[in-house]
Biopython code that builds the backbone (N, CA, C, O; Angstrom):
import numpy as np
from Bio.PDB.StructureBuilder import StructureBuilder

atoms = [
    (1, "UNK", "N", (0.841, -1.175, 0.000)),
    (1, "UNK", "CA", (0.000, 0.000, 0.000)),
    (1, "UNK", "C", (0.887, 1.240, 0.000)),
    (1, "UNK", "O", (1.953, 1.363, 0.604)),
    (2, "UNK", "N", (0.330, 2.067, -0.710)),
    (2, "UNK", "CA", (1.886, 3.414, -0.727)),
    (2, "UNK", "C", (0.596, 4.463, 0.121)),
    (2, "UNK", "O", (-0.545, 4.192, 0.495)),
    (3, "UNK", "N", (1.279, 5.515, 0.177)),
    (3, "UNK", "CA", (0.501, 6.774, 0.759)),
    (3, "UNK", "C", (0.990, 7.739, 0.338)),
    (3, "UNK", "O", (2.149, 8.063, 0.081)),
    (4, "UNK", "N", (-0.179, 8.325, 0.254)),
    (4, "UNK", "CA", (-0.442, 9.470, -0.973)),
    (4, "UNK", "C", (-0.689, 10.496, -0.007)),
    (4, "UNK", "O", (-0.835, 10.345, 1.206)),
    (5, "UNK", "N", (-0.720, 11.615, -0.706)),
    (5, "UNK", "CA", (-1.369, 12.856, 0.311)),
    (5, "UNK", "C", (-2.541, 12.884, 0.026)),
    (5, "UNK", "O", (-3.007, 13.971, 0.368)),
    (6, "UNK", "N", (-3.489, 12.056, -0.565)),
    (6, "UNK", "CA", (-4.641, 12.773, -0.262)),
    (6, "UNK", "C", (-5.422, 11.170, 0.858)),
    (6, "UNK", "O", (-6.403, 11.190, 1.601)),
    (7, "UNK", "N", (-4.507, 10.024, 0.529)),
    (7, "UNK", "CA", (-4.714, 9.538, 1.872)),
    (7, "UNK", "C", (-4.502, 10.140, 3.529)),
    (7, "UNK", "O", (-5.205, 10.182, 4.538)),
    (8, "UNK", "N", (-3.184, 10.542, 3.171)),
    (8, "UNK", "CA", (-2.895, 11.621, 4.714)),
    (8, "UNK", "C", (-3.441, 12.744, 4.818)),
    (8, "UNK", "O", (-3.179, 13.277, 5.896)),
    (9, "UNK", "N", (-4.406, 13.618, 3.836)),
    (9, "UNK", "CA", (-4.945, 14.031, 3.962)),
    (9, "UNK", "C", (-6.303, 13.272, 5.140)),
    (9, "UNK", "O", (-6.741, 13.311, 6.290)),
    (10, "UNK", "N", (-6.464, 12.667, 3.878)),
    (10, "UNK", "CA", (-8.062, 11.743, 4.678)),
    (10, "UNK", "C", (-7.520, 11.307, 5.863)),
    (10, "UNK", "O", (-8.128, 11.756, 6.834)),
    (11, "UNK", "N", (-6.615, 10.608, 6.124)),
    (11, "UNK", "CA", (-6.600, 10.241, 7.695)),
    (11, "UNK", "C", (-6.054, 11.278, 8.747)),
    (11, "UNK", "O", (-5.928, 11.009, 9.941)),
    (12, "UNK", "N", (-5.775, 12.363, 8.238)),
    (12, "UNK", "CA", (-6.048, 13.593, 9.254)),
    (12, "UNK", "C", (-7.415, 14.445, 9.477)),
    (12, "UNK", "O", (-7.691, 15.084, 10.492)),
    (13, "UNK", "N", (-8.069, 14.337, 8.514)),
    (13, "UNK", "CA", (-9.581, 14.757, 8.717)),
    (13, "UNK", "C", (-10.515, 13.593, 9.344)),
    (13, "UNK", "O", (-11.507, 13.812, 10.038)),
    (14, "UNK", "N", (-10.059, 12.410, 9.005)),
    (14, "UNK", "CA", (-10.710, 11.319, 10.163)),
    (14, "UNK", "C", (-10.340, 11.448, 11.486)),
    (14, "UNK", "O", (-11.206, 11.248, 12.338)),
    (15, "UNK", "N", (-8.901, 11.828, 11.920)),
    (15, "UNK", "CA", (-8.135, 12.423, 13.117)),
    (15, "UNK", "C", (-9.471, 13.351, 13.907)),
    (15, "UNK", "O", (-10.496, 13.034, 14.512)),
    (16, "UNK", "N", (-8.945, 14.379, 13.597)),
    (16, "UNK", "CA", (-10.206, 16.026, 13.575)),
    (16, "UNK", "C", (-11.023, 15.664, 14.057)),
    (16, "UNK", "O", (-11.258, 15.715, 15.265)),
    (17, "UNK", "N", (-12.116, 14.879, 12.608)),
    (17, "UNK", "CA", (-13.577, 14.144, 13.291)),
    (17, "UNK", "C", (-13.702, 13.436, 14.181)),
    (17, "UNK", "O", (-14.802, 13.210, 14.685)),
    (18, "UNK", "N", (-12.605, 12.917, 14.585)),
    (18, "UNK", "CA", (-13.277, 12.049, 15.692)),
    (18, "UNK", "C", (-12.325, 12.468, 16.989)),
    (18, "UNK", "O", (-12.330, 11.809, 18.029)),
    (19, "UNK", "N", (-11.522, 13.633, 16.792)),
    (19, "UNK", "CA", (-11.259, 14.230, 18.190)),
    (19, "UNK", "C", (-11.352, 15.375, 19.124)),
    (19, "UNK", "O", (-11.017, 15.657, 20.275)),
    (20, "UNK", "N", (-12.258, 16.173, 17.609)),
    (20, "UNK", "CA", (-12.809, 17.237, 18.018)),
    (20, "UNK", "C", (-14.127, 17.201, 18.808)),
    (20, "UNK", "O", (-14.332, 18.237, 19.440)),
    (21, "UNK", "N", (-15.202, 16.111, 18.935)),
    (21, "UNK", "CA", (-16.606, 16.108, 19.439)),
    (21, "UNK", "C", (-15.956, 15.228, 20.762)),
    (21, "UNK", "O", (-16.845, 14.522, 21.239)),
    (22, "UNK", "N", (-15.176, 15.135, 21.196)),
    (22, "UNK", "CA", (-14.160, 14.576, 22.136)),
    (22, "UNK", "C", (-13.756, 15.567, 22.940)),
    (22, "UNK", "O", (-14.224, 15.734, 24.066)),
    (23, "UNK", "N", (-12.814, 16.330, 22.393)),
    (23, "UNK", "CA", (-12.336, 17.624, 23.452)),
    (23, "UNK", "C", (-13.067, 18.595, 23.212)),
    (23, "UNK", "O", (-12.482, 19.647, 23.466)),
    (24, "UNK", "N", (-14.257, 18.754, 22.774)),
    (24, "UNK", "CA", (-14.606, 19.941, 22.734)),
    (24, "UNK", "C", (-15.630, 20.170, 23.746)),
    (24, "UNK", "O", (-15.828, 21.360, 23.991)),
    (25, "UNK", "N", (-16.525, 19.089, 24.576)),
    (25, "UNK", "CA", (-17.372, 19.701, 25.809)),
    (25, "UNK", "C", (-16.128, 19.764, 26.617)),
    (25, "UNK", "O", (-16.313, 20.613, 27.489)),
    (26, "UNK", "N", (-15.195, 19.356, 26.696)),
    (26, "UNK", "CA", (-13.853, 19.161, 27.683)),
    (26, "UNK", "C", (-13.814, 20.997, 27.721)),
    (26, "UNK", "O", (-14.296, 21.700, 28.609)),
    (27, "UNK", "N", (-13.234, 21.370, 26.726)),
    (27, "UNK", "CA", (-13.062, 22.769, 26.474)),
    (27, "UNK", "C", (-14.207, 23.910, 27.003)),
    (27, "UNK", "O", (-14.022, 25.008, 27.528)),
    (28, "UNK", "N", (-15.410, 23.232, 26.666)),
    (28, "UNK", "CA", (-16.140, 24.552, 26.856)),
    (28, "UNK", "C", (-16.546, 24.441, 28.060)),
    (28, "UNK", "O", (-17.110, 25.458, 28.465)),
    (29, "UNK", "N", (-16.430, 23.000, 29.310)),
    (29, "UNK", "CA", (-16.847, 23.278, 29.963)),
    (29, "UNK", "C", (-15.999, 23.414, 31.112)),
    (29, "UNK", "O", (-16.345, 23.745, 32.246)),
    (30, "UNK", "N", (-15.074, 23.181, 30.780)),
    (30, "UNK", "CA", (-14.108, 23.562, 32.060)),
    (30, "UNK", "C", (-13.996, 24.933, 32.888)),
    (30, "UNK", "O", (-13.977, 24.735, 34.103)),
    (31, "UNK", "N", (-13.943, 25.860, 32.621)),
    (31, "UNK", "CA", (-14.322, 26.714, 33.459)),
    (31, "UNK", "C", (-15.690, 27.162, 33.866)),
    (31, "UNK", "O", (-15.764, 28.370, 34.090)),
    (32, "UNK", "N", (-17.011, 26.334, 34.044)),
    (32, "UNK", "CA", (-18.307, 26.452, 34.119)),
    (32, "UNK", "C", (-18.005, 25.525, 35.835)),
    (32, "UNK", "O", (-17.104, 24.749, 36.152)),
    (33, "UNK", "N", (-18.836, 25.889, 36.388)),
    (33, "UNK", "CA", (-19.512, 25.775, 37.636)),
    (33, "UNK", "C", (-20.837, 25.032, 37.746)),
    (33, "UNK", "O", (-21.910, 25.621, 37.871)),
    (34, "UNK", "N", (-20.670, 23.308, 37.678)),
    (34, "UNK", "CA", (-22.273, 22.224, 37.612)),
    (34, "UNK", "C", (-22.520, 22.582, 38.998)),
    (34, "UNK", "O", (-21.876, 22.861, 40.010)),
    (35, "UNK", "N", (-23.883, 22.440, 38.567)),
    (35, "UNK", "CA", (-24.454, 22.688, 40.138)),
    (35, "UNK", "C", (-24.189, 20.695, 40.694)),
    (35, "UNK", "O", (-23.778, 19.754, 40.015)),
    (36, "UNK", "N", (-24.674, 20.745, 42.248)),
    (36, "UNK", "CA", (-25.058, 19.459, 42.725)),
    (36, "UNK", "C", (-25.860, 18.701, 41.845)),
    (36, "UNK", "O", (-25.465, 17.701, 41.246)),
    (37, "UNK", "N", (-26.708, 19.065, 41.792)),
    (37, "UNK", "CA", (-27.957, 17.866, 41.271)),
    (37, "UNK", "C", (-27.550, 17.168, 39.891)),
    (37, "UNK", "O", (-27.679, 15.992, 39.549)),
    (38, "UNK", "N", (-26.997, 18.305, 39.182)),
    (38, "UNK", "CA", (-26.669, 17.621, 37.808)),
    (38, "UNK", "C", (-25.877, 17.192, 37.889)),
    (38, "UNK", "O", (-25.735, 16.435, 36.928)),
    (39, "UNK", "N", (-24.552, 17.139, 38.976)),
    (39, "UNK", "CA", (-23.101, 16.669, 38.928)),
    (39, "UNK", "C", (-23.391, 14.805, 39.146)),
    (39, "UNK", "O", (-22.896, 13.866, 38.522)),
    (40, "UNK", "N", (-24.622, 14.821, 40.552)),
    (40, "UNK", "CA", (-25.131, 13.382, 40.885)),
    (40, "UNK", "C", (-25.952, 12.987, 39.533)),
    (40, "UNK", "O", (-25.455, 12.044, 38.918)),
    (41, "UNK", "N", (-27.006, 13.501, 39.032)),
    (41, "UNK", "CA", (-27.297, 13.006, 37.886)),
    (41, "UNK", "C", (-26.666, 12.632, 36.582)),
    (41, "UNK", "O", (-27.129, 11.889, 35.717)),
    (42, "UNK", "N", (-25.289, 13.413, 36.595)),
    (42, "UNK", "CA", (-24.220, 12.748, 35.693)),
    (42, "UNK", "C", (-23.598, 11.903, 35.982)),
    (42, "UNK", "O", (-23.076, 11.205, 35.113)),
    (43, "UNK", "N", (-23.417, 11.642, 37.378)),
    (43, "UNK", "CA", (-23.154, 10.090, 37.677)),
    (43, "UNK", "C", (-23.450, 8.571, 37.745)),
    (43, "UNK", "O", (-22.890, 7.606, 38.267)),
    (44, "UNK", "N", (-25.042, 8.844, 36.680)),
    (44, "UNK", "CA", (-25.392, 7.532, 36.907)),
    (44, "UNK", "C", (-25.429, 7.495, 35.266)),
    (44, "UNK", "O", (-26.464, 6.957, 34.875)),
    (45, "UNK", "N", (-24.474, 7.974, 34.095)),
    (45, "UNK", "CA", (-24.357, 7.744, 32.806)),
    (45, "UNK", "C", (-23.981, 6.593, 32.676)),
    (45, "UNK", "O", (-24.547, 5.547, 32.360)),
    (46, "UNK", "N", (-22.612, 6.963, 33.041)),
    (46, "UNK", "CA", (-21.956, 5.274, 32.887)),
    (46, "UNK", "C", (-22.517, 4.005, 32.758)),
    (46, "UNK", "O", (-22.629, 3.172, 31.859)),
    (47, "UNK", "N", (-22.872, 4.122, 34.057)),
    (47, "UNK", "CA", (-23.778, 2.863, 34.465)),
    (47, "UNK", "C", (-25.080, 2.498, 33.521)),
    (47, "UNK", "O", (-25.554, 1.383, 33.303)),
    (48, "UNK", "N", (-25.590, 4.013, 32.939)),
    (48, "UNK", "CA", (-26.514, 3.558, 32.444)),
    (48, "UNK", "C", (-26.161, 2.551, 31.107)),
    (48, "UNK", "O", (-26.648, 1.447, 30.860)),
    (49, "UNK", "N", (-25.175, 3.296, 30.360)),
    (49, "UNK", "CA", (-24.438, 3.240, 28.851)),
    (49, "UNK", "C", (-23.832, 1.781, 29.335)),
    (49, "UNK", "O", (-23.852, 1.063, 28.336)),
    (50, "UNK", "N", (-23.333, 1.097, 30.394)),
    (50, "UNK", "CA", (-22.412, -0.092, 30.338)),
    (50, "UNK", "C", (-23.922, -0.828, 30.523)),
    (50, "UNK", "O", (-24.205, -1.476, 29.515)),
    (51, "UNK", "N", (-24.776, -0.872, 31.392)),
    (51, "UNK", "CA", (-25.955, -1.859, 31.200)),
    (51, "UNK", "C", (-26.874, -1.875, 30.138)),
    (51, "UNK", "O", (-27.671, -2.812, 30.092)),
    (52, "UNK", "N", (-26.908, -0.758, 29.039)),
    (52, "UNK", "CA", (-27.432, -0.595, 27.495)),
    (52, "UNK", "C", (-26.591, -1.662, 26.891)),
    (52, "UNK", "O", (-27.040, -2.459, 26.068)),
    (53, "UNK", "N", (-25.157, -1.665, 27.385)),
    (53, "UNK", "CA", (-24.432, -2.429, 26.435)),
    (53, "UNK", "C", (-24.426, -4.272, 27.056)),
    (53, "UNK", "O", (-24.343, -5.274, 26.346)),
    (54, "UNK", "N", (-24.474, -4.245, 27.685)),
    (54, "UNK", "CA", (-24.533, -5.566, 28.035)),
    (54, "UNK", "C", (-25.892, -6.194, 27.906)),
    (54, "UNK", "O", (-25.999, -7.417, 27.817)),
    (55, "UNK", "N", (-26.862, -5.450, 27.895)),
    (55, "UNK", "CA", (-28.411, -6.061, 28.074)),
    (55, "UNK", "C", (-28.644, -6.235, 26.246)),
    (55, "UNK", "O", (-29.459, -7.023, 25.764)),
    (56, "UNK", "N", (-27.876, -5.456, 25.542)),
    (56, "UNK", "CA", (-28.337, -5.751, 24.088)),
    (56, "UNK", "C", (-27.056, -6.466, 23.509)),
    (56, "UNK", "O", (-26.825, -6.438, 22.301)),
    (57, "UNK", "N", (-26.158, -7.164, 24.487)),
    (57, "UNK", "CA", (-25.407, -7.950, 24.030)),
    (57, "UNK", "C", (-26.429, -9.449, 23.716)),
    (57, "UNK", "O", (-26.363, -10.212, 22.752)),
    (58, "UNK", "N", (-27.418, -9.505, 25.012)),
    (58, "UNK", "CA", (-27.993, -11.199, 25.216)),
    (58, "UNK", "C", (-29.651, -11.114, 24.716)),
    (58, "UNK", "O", (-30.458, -11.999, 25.000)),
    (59, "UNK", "N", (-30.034, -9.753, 23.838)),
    (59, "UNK", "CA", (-31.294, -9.126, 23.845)),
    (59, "UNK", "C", (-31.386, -8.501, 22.325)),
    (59, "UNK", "O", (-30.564, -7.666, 21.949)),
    (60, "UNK", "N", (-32.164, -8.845, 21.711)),
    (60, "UNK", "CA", (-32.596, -8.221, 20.512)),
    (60, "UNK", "C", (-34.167, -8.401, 20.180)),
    (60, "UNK", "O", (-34.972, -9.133, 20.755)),
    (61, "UNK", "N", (-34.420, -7.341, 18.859)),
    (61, "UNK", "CA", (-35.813, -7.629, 18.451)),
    (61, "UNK", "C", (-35.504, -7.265, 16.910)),
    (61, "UNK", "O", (-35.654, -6.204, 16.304)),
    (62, "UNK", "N", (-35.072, -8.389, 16.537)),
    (62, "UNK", "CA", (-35.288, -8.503, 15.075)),
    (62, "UNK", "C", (-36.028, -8.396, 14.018)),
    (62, "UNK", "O", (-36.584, -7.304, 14.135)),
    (63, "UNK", "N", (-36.444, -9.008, 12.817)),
    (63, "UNK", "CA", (-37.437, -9.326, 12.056)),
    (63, "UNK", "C", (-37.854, -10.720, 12.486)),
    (63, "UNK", "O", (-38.412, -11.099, 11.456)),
    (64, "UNK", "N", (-37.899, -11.230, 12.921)),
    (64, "UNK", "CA", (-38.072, -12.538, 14.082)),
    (64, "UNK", "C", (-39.262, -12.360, 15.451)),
    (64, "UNK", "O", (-40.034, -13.105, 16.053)),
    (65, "UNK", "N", (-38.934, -11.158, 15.488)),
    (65, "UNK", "CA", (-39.215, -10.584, 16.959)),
    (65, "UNK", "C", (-38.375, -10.410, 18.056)),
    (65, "UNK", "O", (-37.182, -10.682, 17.924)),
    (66, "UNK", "N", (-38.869, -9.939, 19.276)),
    (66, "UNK", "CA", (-38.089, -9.815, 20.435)),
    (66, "UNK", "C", (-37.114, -11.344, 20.032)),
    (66, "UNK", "O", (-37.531, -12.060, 19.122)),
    (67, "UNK", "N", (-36.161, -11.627, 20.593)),
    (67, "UNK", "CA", (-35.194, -12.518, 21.055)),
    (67, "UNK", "C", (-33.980, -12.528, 22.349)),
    (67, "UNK", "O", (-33.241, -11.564, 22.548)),
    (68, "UNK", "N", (-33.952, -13.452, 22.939)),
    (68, "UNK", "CA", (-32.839, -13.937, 24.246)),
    (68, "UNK", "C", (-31.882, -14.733, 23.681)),
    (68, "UNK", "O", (-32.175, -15.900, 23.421)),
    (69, "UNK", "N", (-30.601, -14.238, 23.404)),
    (69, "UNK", "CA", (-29.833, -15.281, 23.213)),
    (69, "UNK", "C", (-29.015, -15.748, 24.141)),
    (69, "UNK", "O", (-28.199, -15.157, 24.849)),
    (70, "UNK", "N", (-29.339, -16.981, 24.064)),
    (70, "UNK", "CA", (-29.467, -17.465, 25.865)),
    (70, "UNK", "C", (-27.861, -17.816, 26.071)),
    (70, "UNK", "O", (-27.353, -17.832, 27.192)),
    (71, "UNK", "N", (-27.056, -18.119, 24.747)),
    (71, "UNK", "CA", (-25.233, -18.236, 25.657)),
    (71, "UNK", "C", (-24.896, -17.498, 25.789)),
    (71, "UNK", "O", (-24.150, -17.761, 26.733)),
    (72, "UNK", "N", (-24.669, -15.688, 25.428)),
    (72, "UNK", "CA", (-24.593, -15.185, 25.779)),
    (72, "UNK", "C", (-25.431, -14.713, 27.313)),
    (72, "UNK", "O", (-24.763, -14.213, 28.218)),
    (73, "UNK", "N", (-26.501, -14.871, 27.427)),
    (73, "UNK", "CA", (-27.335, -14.732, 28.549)),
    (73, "UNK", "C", (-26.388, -15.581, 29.705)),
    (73, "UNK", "O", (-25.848, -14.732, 30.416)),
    (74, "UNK", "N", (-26.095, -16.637, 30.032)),
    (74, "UNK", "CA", (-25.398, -17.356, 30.482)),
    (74, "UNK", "C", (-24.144, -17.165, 30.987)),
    (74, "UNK", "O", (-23.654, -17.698, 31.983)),
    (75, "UNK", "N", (-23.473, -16.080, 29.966)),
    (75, "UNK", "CA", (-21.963, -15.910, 29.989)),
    (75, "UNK", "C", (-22.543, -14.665, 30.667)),
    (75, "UNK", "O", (-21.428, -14.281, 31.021)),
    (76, "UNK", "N", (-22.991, -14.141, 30.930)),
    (76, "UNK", "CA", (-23.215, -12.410, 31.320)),
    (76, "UNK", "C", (-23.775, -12.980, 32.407)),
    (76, "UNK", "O", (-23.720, -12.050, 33.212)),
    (77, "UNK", "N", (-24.368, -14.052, 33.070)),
    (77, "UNK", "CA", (-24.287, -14.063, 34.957)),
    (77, "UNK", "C", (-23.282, -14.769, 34.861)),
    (77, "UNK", "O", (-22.591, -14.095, 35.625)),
    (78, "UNK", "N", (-22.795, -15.366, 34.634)),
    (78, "UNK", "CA", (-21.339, -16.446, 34.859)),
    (78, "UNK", "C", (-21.082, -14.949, 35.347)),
    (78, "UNK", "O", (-21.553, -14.569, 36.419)),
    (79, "UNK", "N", (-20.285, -14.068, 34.495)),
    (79, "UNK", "CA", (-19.048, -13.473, 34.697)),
    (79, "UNK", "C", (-19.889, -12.142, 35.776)),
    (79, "UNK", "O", (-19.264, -11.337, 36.466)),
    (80, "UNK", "N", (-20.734, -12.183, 35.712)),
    (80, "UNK", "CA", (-21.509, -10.789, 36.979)),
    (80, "UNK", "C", (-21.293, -11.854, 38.442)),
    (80, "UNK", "O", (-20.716, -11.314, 39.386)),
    (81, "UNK", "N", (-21.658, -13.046, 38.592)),
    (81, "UNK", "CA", (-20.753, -13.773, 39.699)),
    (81, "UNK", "C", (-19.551, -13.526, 39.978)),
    (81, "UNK", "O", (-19.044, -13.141, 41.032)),
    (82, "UNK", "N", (-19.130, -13.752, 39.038)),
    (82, "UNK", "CA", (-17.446, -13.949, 39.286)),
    (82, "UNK", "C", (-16.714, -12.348, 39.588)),
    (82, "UNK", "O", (-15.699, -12.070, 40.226)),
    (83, "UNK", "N", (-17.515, -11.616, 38.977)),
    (83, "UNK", "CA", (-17.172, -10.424, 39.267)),
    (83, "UNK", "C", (-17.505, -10.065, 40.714)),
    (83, "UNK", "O", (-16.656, -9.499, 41.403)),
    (84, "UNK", "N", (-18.740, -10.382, 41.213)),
    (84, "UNK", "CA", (-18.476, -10.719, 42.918)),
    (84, "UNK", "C", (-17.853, -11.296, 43.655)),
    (84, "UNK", "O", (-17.479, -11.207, 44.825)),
    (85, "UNK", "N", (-17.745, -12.089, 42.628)),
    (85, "UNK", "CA", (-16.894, -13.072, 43.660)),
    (85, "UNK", "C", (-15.268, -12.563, 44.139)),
    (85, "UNK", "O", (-14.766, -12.357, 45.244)),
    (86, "UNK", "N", (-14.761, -12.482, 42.794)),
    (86, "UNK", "CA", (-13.358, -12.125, 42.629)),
    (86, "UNK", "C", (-12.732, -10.323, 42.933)),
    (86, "UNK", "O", (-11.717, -9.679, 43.199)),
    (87, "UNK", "N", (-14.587, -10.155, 42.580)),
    (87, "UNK", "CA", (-13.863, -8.081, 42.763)),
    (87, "UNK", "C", (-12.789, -7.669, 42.152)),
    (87, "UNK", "O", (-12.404, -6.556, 42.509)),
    (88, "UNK", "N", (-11.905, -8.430, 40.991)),
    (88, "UNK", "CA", (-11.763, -7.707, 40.029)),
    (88, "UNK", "C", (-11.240, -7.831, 38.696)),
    (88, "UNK", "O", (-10.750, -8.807, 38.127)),
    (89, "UNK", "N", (-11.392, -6.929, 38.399)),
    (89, "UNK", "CA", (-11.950, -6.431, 36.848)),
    (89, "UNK", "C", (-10.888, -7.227, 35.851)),
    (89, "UNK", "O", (-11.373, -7.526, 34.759)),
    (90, "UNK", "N", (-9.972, -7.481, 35.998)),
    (90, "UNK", "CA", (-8.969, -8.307, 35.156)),
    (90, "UNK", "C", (-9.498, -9.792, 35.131)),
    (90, "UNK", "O", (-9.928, -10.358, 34.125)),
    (91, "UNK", "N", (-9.397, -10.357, 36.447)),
    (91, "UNK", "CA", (-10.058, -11.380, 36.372)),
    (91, "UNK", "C", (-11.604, -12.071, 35.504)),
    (91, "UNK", "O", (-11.875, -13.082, 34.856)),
    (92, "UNK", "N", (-12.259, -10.940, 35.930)),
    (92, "UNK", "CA", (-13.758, -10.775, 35.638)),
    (92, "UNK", "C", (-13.601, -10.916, 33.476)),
    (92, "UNK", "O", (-14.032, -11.696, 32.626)),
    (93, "UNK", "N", (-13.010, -10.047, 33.475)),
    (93, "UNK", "CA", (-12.825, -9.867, 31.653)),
    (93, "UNK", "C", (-11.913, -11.143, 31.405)),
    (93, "UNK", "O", (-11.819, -11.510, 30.234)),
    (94, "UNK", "N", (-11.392, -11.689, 32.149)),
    (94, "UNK", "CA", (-10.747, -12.966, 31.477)),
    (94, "UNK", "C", (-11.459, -13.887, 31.456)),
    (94, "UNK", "O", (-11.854, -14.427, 30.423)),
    (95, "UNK", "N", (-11.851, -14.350, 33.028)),
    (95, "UNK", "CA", (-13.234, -14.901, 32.821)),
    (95, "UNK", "C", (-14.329, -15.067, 31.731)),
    (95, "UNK", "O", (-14.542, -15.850, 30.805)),
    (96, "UNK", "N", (-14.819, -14.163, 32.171)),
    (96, "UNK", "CA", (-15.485, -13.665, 31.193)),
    (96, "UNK", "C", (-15.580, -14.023, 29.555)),
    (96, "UNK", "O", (-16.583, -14.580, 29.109)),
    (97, "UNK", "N", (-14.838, -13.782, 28.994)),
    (97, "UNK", "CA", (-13.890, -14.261, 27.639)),
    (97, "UNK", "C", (-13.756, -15.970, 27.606)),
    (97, "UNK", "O", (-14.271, -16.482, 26.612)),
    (98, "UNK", "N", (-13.266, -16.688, 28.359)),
    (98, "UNK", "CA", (-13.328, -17.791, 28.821)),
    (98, "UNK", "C", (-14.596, -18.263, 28.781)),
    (98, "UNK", "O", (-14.872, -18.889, 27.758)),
    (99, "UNK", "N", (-15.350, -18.161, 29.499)),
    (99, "UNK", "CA", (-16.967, -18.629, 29.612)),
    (99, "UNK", "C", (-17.126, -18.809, 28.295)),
    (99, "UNK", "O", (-16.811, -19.861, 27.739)),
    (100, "UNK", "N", (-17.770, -17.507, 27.515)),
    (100, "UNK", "CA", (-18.440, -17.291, 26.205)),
    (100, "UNK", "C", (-17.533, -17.542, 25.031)),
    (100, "UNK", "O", (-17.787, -17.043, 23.935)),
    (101, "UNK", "N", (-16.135, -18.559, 25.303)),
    (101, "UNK", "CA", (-15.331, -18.946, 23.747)),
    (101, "UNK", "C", (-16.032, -20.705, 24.669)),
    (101, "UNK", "O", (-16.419, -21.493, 23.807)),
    (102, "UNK", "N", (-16.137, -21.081, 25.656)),
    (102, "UNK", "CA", (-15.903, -22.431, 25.981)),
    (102, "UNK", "C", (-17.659, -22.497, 25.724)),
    (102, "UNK", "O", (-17.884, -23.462, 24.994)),
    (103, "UNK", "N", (-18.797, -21.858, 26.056)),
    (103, "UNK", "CA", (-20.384, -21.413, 25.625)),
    (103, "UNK", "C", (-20.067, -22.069, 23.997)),
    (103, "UNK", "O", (-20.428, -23.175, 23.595)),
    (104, "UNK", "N", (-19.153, -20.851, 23.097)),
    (104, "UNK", "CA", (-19.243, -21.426, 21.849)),
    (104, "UNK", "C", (-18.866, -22.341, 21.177)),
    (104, "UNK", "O", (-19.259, -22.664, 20.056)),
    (105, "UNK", "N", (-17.846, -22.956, 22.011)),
    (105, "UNK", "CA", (-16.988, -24.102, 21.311)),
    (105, "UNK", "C", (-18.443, -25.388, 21.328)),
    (105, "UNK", "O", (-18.957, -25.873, 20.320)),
    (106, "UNK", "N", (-18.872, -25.717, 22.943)),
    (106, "UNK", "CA", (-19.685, -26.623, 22.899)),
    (106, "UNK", "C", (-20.985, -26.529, 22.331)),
    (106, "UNK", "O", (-21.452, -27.470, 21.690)),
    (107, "UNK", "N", (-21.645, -25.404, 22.528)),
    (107, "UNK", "CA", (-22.632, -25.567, 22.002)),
    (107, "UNK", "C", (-22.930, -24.485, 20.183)),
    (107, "UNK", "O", (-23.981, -24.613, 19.554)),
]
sb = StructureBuilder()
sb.init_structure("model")
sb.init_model(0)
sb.init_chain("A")
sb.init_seg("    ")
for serial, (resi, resn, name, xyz) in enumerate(atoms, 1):
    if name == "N":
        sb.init_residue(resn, " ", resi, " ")
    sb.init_atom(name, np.array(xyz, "f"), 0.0, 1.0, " ", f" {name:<3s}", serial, name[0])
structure = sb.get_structure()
């Protein structure tokens, strides 16, 4: 593959796009003053965005309809155990990974 400038062009405007909507609430809001309520109400994003992502890992509604796909379903309490169990997060993602390749191998 050679590179051209109007490839390095393009992969500096892909750069830009995708690091400007990144630093830019960073920028405007840093010297602003959140009140309480919204600072606690911005604290439950995360959480919300990581359980969006895990619940439509084992969850869809296709042209089929709603659907459970149940090894994944399986592998997502396996590893929410183990994540109690073990308390932490290295473990838990190895785990984790483990479960749902040994889920796919057998079944």
């Amino acid at each position: 593959m050679s590179v051209t400038p109007s490839f390095l062009l393009m992969l500096l405007g892909c750069c830009l796009v995708t690091a400007i909507p990144r630093m830019l609430p960073f920028l405007v809001m840093r010297n602003m003053k959140i009140s309480a309520p919204i600072l606690k109400w911005l604290s439950y994003i995360p959480i919300c965005i990581f359980s969006a992502l895990v619940i439509e890992s084992f969850m869809s509604n296709g042209a089929q309809g709603f659907q459970i796909h149940w090894l994944e379903l399986i592998a997502v309490i396996a590893t929410f155990i183990i994540s109690l169990i073990t308390r932490s997060l290295l473990w838990t993602v190895i785990l984790g990974v483990v479960i749902m390749a040994l889920l796919r191998l057998f079944f």
